[in-house]
Structure formats: structure tokens, C-alpha cells
C-alpha positions in Angstrom: 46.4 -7.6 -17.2 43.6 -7.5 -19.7 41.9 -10.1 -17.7 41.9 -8.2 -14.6 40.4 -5.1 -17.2 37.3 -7.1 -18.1 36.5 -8.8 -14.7 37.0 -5.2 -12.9 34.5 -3.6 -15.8 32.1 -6.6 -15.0 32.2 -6.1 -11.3 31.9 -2.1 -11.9 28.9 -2.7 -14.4 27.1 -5.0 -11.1 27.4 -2.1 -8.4 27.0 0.8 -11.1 23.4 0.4 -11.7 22.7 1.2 -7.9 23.8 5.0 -9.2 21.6 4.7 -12.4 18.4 3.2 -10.4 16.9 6.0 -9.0 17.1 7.7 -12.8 14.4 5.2 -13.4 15.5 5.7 -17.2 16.6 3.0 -20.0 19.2 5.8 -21.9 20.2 7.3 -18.5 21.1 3.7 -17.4 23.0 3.0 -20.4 24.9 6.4 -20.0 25.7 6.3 -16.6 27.0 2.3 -16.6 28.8 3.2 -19.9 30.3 6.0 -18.2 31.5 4.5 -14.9 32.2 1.4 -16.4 34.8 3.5 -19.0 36.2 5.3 -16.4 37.4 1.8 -14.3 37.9 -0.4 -17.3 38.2 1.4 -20.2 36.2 0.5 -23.4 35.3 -3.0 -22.0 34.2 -1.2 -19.2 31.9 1.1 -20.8 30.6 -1.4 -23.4 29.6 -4.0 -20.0 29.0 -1.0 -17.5 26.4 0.5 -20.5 24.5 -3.0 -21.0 23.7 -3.2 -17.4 22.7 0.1 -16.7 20.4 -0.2 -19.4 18.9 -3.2 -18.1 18.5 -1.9 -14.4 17.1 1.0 -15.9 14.2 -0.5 -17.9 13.7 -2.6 -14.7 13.2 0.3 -12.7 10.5 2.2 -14.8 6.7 1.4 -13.7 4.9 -0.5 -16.4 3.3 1.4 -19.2 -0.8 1.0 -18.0 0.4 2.8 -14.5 2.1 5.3 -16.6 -1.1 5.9 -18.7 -2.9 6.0 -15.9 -1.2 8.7 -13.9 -1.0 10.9 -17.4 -5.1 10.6 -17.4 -5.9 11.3 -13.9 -6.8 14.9 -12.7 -5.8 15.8 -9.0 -4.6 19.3 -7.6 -1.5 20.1 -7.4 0.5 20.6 -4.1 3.1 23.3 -3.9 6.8 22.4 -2.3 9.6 24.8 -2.0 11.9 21.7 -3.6 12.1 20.1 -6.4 10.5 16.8 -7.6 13.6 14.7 -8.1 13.6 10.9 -8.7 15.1 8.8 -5.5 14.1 11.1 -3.3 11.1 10.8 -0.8 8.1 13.5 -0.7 7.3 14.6 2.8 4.3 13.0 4.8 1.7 15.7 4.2 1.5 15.2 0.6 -1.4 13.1 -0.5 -0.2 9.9 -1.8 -3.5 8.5 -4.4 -3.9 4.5 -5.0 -3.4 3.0 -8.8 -6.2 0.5 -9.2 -5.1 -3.4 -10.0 -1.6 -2.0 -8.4 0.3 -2.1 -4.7 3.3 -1.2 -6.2 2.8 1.9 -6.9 0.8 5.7 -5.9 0.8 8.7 -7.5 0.4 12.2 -6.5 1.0 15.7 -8.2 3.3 17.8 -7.0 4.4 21.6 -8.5 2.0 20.7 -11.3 4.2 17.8 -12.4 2.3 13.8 -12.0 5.1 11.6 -10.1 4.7 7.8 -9.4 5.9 7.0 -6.0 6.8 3.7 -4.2 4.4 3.8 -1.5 6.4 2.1 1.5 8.8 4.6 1.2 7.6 7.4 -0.7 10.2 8.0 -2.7 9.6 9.1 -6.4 10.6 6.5 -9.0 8.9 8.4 -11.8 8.0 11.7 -12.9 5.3 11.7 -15.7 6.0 14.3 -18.3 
């Protein structure tokens, strides 16, 4: 029984980051692999689920020097009736802006908060604060 515990918590803690990824966070990783991986296998399950989300969410943020440079730069704001959230995609007529030395990644501003987006699919992966 307890073998069938730790290999479901491991199997949990491999498909839970897919529901921490879009967070684009290291702690909300953790949290969110600790807590599904508790809920399926208990505190084996949280201790694995936690580790992996944690990894997957360090993976996802955009490195440090794109971070900086979105902080620095100075666009106008465009207004949308939604929220900015993480994983989702901003509609085609806002301005996407290039990150030198980088293809991975645009920025834009949107409701006077700077948001790093993945270009191919627009979809925010990071919102600067």
C-alpha cells in the first residue's frame, strides 16, 4: 500500500506542475505541487508534489536581465476592461514591444502594470511588479 502512496504522489507531482506553470512563480509552484500532491498521497505527496512545482516554477519565470529590462522601460499604458492574469493571452490590438538579445520573450503595458509575454502566443507569463 505505501508503495502505491509514493509512486501515485510521484506521478501527481509530474502532471501537477502543468497547474502551477502558468503562476510563473518558485513559492506558488511549491504550494500548489505541495498541495495537490497532499491531497492524492498524503505527506509523501506533498513533500514530492512541492519539490516539483517548485522547480517548474523557477523554470517558467523569464530570466532576471529581461525582467530588469521591462521594469526600466517607459511605454504607455493600454486600458482593457479585464484583468492582466498570467496564462492568459492579451487580445491582438495590444502592442506587443521586442526585448533586445531576446525571441523569447515581448513586453507590453497593460492597466499601468509591465507584463512579459510569450510572443507566439501572447499569453502573459509574467507580470512585473
Amino acid at each position: 500500500m505505501r508503495n502505491k502512496i509514493i509512486i501515485g504522489s510521484f506521478v501527481l507531482g509530474l502532471l501537477a506542475p502543468t497547474a502551477v506553470f502558468a503562476q510563473a512563480s518558485t513559492a506558488t509552484g511549491a504550494i500548489g505541487g505541495a498541495a495537490v500532491g497532499a491531497v492524492v498521497g498524503g505527506p509523501v505527496g506533498a513533500v514530492v508534489g512541492g519539490a516539483v512545482g517548485a522547480t517548474v516554477g523557477a523554470a517558467a519565470e523569464p530570466p532576471q536581465e529581461v525582467r530588469t529590462y521591462v521594469a526600466k522601460e517607459r511605454r504607455s499604458s493600454v486600458r482593457l476592461e479585464r484583468e492582466v492574469v498570467v496564462g492568459e493571452p492579451l487580445p491582438p490590438n495590444v502592442t506587443l514591444y521586442e526585448i533586445p538579445s531576446t525571441n523569447d520573450y515581448e513586453y507590453t503595458v497593460v492597466n499601468d502594470r509591465r507584463v512579459i509575454v510569450e510572443p507566439r502566443t501572447r499569453k502573459v507569463v509574467y507580470i512585473v511588479e
